[in-house]
Backbone as XML, in Angstrom:
<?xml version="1.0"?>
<chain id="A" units="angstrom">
  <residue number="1" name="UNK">
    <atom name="N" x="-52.162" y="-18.013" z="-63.351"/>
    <atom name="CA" x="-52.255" y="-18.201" z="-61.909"/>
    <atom name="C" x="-53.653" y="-17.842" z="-61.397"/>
  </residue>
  <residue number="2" name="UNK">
    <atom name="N" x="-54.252" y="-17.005" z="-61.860"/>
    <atom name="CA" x="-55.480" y="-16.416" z="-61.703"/>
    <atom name="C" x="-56.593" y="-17.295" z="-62.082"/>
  </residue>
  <residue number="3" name="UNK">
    <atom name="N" x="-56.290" y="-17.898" z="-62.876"/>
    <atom name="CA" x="-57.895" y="-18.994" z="-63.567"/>
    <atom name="C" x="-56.925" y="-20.014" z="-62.723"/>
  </residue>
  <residue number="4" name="UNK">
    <atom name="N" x="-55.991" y="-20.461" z="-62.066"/>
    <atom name="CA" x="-55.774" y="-21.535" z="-61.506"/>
    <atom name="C" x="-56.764" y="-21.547" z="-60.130"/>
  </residue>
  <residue number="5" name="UNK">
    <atom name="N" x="-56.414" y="-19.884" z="-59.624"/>
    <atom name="CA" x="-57.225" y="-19.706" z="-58.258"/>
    <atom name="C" x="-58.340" y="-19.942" z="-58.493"/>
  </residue>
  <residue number="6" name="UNK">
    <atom name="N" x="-59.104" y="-19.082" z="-59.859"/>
    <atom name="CA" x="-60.710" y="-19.213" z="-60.148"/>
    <atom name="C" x="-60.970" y="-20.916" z="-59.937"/>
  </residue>
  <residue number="7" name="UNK">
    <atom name="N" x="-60.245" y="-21.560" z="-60.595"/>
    <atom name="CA" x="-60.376" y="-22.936" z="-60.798"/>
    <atom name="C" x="-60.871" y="-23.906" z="-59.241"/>
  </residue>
  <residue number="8" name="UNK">
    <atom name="N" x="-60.262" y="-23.401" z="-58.718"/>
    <atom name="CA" x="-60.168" y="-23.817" z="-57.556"/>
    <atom name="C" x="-60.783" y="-23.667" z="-56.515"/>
  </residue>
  <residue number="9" name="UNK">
    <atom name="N" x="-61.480" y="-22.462" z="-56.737"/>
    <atom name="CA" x="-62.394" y="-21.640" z="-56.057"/>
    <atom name="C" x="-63.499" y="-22.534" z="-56.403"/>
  </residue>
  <residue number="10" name="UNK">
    <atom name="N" x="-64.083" y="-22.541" z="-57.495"/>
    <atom name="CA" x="-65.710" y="-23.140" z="-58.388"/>
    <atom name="C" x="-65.424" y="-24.572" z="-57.462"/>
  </residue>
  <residue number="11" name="UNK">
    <atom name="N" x="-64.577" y="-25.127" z="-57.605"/>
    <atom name="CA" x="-64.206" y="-26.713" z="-56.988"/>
    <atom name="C" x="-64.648" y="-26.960" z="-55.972"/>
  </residue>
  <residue number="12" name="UNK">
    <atom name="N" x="-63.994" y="-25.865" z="-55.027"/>
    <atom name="CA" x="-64.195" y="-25.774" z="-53.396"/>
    <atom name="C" x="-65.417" y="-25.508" z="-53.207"/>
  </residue>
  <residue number="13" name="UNK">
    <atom name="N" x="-66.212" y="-24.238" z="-54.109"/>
    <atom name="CA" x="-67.357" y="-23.973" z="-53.673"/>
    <atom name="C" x="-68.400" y="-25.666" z="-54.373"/>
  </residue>
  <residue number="14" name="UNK">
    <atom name="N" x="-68.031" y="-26.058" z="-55.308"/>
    <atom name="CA" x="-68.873" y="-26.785" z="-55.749"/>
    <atom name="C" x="-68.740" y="-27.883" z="-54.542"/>
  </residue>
  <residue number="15" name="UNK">
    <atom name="N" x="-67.667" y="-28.585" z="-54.174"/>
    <atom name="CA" x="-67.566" y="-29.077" z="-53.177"/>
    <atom name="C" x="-68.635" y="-29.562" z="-52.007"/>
  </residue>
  <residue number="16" name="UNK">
    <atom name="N" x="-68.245" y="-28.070" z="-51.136"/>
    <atom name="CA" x="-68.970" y="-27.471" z="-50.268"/>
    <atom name="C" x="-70.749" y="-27.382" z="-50.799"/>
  </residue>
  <residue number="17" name="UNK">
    <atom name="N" x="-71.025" y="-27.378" z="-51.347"/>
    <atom name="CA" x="-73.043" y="-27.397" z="-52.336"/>
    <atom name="C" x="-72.698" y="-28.762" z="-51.762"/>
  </residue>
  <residue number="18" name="UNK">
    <atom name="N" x="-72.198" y="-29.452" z="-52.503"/>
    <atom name="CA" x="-72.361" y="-31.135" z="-52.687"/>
    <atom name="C" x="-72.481" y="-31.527" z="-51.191"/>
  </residue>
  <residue number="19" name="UNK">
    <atom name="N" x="-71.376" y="-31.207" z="-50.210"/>
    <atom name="CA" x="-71.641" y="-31.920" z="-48.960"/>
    <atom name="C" x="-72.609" y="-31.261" z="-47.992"/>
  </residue>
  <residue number="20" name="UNK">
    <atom name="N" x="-72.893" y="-29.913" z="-48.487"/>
    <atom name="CA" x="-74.100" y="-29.809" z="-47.860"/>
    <atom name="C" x="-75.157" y="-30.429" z="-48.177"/>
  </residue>
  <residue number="21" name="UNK">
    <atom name="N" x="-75.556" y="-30.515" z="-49.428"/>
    <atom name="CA" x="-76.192" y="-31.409" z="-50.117"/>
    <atom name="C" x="-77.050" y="-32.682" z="-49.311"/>
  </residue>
  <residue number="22" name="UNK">
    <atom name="N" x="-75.774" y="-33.619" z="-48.965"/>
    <atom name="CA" x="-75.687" y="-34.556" z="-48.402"/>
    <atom name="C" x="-76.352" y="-34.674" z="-47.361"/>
  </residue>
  <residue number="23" name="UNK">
    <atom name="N" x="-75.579" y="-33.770" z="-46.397"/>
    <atom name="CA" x="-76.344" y="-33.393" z="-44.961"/>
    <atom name="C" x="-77.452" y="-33.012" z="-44.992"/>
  </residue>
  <residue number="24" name="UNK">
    <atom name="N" x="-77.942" y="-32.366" z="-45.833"/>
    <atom name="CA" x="-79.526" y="-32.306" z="-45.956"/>
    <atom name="C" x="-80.606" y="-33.705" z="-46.322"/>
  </residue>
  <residue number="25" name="UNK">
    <atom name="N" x="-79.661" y="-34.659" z="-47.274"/>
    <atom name="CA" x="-80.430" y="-35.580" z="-47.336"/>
    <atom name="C" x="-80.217" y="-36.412" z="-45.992"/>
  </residue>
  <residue number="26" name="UNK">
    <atom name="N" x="-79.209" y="-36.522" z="-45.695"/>
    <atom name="CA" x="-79.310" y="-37.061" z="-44.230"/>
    <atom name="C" x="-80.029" y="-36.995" z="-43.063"/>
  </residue>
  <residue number="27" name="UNK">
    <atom name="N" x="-80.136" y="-35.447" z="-42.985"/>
    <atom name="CA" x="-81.499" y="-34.830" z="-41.865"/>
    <atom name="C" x="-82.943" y="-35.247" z="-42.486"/>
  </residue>
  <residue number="28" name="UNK">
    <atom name="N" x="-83.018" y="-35.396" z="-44.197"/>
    <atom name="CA" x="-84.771" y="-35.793" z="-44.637"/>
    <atom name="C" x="-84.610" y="-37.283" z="-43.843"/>
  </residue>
  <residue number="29" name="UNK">
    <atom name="N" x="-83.508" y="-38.339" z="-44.221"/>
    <atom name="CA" x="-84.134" y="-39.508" z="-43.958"/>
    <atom name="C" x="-84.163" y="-39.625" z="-42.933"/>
  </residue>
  <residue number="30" name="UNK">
    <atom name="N" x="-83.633" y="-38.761" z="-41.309"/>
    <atom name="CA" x="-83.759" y="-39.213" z="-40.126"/>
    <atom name="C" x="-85.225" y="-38.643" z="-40.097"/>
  </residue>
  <residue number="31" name="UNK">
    <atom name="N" x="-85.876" y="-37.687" z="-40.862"/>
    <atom name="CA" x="-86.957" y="-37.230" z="-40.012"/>
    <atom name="C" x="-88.175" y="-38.207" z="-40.582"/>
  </residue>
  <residue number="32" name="UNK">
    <atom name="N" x="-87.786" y="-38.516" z="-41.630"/>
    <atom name="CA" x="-88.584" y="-39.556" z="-42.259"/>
    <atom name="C" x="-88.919" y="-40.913" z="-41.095"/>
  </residue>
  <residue number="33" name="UNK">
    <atom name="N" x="-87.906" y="-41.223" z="-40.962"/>
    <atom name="CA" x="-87.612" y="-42.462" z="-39.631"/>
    <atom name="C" x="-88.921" y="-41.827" z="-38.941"/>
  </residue>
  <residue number="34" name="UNK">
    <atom name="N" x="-88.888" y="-40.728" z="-38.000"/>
    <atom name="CA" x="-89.065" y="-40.360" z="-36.838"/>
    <atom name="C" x="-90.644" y="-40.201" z="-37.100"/>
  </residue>
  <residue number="35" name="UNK">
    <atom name="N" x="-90.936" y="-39.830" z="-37.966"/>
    <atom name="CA" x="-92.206" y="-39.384" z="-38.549"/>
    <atom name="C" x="-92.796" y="-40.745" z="-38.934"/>
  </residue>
  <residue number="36" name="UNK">
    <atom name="N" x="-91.992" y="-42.197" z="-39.175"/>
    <atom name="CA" x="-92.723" y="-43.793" z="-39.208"/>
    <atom name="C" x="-93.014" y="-43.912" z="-37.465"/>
  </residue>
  <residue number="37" name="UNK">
    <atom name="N" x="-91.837" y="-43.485" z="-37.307"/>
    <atom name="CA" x="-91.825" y="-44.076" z="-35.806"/>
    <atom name="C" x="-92.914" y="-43.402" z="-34.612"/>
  </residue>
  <residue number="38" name="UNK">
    <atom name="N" x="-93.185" y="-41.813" z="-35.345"/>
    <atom name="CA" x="-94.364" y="-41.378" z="-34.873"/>
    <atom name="C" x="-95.816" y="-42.469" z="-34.744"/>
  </residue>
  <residue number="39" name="UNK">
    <atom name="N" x="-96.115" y="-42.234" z="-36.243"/>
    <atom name="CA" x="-96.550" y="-42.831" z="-36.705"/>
    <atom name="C" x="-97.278" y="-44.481" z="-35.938"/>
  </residue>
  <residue number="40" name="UNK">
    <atom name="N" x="-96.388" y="-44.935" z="-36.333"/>
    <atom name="CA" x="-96.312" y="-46.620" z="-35.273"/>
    <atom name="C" x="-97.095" y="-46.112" z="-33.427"/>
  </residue>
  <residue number="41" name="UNK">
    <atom name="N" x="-96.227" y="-45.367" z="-33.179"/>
    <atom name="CA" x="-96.765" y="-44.914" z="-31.636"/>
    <atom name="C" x="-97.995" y="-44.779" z="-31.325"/>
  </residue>
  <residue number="42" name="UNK">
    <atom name="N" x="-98.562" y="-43.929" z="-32.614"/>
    <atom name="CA" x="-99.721" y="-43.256" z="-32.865"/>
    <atom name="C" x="-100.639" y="-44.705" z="-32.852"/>
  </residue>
  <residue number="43" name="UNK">
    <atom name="N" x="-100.310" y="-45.376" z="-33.525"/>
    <atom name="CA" x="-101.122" y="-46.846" z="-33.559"/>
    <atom name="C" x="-101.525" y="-47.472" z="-32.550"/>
  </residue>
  <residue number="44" name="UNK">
    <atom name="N" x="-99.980" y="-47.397" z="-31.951"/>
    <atom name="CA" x="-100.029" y="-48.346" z="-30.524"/>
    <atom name="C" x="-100.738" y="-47.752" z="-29.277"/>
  </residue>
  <residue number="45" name="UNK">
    <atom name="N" x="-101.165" y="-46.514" z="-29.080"/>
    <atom name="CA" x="-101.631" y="-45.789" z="-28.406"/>
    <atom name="C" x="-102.825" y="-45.527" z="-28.353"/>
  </residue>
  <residue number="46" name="UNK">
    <atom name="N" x="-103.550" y="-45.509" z="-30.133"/>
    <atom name="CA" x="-104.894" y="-46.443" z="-30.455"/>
    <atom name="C" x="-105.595" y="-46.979" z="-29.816"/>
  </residue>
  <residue number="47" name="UNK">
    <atom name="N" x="-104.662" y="-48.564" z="-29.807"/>
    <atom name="CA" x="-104.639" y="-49.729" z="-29.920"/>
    <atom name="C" x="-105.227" y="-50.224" z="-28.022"/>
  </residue>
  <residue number="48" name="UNK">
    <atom name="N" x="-104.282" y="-49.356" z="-27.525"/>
    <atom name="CA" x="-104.193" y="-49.543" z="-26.450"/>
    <atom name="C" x="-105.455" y="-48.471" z="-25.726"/>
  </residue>
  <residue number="49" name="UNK">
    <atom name="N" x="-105.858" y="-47.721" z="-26.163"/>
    <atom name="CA" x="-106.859" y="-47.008" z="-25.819"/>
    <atom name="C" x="-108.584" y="-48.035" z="-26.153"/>
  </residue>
  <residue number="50" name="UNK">
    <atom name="N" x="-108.694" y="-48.492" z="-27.241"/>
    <atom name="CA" x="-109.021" y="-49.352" z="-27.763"/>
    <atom name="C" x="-109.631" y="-50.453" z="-26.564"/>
  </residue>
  <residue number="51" name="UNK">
    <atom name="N" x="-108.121" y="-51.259" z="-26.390"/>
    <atom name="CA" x="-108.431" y="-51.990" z="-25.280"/>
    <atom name="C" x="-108.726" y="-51.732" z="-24.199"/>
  </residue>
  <residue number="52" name="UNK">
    <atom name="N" x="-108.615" y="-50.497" z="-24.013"/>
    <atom name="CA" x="-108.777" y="-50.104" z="-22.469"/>
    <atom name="C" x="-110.246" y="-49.864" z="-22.069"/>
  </residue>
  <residue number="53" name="UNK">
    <atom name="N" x="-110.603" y="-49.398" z="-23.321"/>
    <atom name="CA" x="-112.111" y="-48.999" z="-23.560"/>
    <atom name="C" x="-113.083" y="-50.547" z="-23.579"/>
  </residue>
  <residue number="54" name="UNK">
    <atom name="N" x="-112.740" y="-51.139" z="-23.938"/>
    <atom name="CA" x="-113.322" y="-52.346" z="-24.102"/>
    <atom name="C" x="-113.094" y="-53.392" z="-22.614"/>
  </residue>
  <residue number="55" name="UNK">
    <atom name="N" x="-112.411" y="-53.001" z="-22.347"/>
    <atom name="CA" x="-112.253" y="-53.686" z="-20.475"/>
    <atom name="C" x="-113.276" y="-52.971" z="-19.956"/>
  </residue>
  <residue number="56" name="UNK">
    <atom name="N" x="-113.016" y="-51.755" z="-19.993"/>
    <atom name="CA" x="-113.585" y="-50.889" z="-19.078"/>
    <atom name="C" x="-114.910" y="-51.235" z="-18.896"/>
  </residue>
  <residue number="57" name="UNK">
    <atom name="N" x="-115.653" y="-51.379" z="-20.577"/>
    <atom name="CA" x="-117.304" y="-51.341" z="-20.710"/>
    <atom name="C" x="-117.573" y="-53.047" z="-20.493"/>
  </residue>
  <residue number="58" name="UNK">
    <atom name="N" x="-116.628" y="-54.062" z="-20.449"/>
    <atom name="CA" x="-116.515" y="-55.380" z="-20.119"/>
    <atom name="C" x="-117.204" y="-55.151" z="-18.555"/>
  </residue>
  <residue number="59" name="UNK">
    <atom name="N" x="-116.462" y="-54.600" z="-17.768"/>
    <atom name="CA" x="-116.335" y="-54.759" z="-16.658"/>
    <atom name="C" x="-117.605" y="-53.675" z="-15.855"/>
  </residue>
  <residue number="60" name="UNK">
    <atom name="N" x="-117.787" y="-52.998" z="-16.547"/>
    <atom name="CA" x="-119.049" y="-52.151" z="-16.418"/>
    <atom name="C" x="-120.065" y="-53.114" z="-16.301"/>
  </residue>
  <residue number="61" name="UNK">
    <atom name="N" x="-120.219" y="-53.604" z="-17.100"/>
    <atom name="CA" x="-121.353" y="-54.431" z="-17.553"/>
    <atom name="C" x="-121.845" y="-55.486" z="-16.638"/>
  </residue>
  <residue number="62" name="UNK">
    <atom name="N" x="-120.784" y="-55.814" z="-15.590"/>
    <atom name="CA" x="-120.964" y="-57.244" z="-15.162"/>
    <atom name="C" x="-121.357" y="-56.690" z="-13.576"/>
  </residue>
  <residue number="63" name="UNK">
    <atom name="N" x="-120.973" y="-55.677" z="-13.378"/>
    <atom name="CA" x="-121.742" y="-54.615" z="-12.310"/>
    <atom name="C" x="-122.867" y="-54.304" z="-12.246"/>
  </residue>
  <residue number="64" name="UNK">
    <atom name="N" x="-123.828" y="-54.828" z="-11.181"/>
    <atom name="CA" x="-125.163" y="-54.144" z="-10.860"/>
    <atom name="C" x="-125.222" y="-52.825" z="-10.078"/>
  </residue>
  <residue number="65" name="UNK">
    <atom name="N" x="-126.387" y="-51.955" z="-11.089"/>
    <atom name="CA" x="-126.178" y="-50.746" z="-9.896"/>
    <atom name="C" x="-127.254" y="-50.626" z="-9.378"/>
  </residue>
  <residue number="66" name="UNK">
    <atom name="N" x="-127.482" y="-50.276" z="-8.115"/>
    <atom name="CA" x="-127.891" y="-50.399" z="-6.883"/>
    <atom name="C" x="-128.729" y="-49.043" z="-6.886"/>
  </residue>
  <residue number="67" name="UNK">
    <atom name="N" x="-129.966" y="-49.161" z="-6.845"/>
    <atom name="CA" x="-130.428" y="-48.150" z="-6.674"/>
    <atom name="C" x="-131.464" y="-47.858" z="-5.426"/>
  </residue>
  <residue number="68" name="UNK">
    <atom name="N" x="-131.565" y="-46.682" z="-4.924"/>
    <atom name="CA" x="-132.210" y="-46.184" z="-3.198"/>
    <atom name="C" x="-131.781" y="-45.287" z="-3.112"/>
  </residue>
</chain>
């Protein structure tokens, strides 16, 4: 009865490892996601700085300044 409990015990605990297990790989691949998706933002924010900069000195340019 006793190595039935032991038995059962190792099971449960092994169990329990395993689905934590899991949940841990579950939390890597969401942060993985989040960390592309950073990522991407990081680009687009670039990108868009980028252009903004390039209007800006566009539009600079086509301005005379006036001097007195």
């Amino acid at each position: 009865m006793a190595t039935a409990m032991a038995i059962s015990s190792i099971i449960l605990a092994l169990t329990m490892g395993f689905l934590f297990y899991l949940e841990i790989h579950k939390i890597n691949k969401q942060v993985l996601e989040i960390q592309e998706q950073i990522h991407f933002l990081s680009n687009e924010v670039n990108k868009l700085k980028h252009q903004a900069k390039k209007k800006y000195y566009s539009n600079s340019k086509g301005k005379q300044v006036i001097q007195g």
